[in-house]
N, C-alpha and C positions, 0 to 999 in steps of 0.2 A: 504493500500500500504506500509507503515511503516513496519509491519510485514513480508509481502510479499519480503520486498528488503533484509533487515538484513536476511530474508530466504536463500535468494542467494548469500548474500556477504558467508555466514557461509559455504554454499556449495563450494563455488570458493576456499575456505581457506583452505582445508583438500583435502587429497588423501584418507584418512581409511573409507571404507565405513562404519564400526560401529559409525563413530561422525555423518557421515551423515544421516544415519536412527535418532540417539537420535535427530540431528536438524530437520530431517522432525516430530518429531513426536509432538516434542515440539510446531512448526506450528499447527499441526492438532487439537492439543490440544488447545489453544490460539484463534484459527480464527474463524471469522462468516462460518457457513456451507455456504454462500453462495459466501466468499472470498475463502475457503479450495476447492468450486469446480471446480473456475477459477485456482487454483495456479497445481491440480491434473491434469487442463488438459494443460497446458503449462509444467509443468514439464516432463510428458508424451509422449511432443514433438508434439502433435496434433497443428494445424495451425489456425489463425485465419483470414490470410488473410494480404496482406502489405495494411497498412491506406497511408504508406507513402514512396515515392524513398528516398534514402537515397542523391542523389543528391538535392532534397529539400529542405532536413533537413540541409544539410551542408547550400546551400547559408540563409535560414530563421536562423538560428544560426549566422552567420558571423555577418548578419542584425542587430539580437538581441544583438550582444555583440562589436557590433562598430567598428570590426574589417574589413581588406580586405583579400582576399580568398586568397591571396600568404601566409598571414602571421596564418589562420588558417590550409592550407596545410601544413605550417613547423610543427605547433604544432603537429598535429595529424602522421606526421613523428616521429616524438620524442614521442607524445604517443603510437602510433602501435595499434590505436581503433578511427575510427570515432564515435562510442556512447559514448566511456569514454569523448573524447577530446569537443561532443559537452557540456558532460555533465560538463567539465570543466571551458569550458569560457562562457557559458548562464549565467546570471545573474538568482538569484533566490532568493528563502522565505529562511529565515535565520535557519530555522527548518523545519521536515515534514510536509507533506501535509498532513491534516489531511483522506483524503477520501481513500475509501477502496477499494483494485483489482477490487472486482465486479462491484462498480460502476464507475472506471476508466473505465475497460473491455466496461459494456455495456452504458455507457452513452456517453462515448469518442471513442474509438479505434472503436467499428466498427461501429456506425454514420460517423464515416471519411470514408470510403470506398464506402459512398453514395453520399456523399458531394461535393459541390464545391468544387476548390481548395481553394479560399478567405475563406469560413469558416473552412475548414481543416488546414491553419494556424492558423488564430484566435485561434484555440482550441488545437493547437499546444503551439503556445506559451504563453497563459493565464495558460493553464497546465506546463510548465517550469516554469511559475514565484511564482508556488505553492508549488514546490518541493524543496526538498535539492540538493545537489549534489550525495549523493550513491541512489536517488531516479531515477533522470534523469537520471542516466545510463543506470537502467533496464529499464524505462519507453523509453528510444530511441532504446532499443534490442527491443521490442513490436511492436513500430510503423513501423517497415519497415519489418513484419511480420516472421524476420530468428530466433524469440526467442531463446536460447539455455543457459542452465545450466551445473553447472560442477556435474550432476548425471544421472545415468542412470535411464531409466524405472524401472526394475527390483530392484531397490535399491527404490525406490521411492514405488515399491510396497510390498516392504518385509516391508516398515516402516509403512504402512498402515495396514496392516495384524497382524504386532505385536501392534499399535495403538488399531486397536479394538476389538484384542484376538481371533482372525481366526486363522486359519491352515493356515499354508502355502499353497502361490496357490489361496487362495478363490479369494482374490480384483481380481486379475490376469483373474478369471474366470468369473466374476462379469462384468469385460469390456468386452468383448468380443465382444456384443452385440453392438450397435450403442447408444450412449448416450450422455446426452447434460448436460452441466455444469452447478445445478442448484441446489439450496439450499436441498431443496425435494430429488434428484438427490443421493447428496453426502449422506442425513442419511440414505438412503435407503441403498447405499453403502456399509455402516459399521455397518447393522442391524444384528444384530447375528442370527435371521431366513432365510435370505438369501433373500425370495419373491420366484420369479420365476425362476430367478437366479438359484436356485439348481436345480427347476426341470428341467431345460433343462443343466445342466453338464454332457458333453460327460463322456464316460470312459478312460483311458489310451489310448495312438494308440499304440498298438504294428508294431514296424518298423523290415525291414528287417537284420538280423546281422548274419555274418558267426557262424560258429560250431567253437567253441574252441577242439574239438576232431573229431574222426571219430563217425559218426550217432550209432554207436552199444551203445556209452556213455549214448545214451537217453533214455536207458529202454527196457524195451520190448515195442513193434511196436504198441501195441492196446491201449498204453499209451500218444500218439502223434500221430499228424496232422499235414501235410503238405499240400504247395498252392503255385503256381507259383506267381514269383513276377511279376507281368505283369505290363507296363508303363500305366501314368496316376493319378488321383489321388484319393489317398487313400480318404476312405471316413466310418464316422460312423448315422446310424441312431439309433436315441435314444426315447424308446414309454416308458412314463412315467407321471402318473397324467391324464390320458387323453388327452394327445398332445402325439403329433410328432415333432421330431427336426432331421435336417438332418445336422450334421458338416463336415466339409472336415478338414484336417489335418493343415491347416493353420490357426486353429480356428475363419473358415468362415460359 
C-alpha cells in the first residue's frame, strides 16, 4: 500500500502526462505482480464495489477522533474532501502500514461488502490505526467504492506498453477481454508472446469518412469498392489458429 499511495500522490502532482507514465512505470517496476494487478485495475477505473456509505465513515471517524459532527463538518468545509479530512483527524501509526494493495484489496475491502456492519467497522478502523495519513486518504477513496486518480486509462496504458516493450496498442488489446486482477493475470499481461491475446486481435475497423475530393480522385473504378453505410453495428469476424472470434466495434 506504501507504494501504491506515493503512486497516486505522484499522479495528483503533475499535469505532463510524460512524469506520469515515468511514475507509472517506476510502480510496475517496484510492485509485487500481485499488488501491480490491483493498482492496473483501479487505475483503469474498473469498480470494486462500495464496502462502505460515506455517511458511515464520517460518523465512525468523528467517533474515532473524539470529535462532534458540527465541528468535523467545518473541517471538511475548509478541506473541500471528506477522504482527505477523515484522513486528517483519524488518529493513526506514526509510519506506513506495512501491508500490500493486494492484501488490503482482498483481505479487507471486499470481505466488507459481505459483512456485518459491526465487523465492517472493526476492520474499518483497526485499518486507520495502521496507516499514515497520505495512506488513509487513498484507502477512504476505496472504501466507498468512487476510486478515482488524477490519470487516465490510456496514459496508464501507454506506461504499461512502454514498461514491457510492446507496440503501442498491445496492453490496450490485451484487456479487452474480461479479466480479473491477479498475480498470474498481470505477467501474463506483459509476456512478450502475447498467449491468446494475439490470436484473437481484431484488424483495424475501417469507419465511414467523407471524400476529401470528387470520386474521379480515387483511381480508376476496378481499383475501389464501395458499401452503403447502413445503421447498426459494425462488426469484425476474425478465423485464426483454429478459433473464431467475432468483435463489434466497441471492442466487445
Amino acid at each position: 500500500m506504501r507504494h501504491f499511495t506515493h503512486l497516486c500522490f505522484e499522479l495528483d502532482e503533475t499535469t505532463k502526462a510524460s512524469r506520469k507514465v515515468e511514475a507509472l512505470k517506476r510502480y510496475f517496476a517496484d510492485a509485487p505482480p500481485g499488488d501491480a494487478a490491483w493498482a492496473l485495475y483501479l487505475l483503469c477505473g474498473e469498480k470494486t464495489g462500495r464496502a462502505v456509505a460515506s455517511s458511515a465513515l464520517r460518523k465512525w471517524a468523528c467517533s474515532a477522533a473524539g470529535i462532534p459532527a458540527w465541528l468535523f463538518e467545518a473541517c471538511r468545509e475548509a478541506v473541500g474532501d471528506s477522504a482527505e479530512t477523515i484522513a486528517l483527524v483519524v488518529p493513526g501509526a506514526g509510519g506506513p502500514s506495512p501491508r500490500g494493495l493486494r492484501e488490503l484489496v482482498e483481505e479487507r475491502l471486499l470481505p466488507m461488502q459481505d459483512a456485518d456492519a459491526g465487523l465492517v467497522r472493526r476492520w474499518v478502523e483497526e485499518t486507520w490505526r495502521e496507516m499514515d495519513e497520505r495512506q488513509r486518504f487513498v484507502w477512504n477513496r476505496m472504501l466507498t467504492g468512487g476510486f478515482r486518480a488524477g490519470v487516465s486509462r490510456q496514459t496508464v496504458l501507454r506506461a504499461l506498453d512502454e514498461f514491457a516493450g510492446l507496440e503501442a496498442g498491445a496492453i490496450a488489446h490485451r484487456l479487452l477481454a474480461p479479466w480479473e486482477p491477479t498475480a498470474e493475470f498481470f505477467r501474463a499481461l506483459l509476456s512478450s508472446d502475447g498467449g491468446g491475446a494475439e490470436v484473437s486481435r481484431p484488424y483495424p475497423f475501417h469507419l465511414a469518412c467523407p471524400l476529401e475530393g470528387m470520386p474521379e480522385t480515387l483511381g480508376p473504378r476496378r481499383h475501389w469498392s464501395a458499401e452503403w453505410k447502413w445503421d447498426g453495428i459494425r462488426a469484425q469476424a476474425v478465423k485464426r489458429a483454429g478459433s473464431v472470434f467475432l468483435w463489434s466495434r466497441g471492442g466487445e
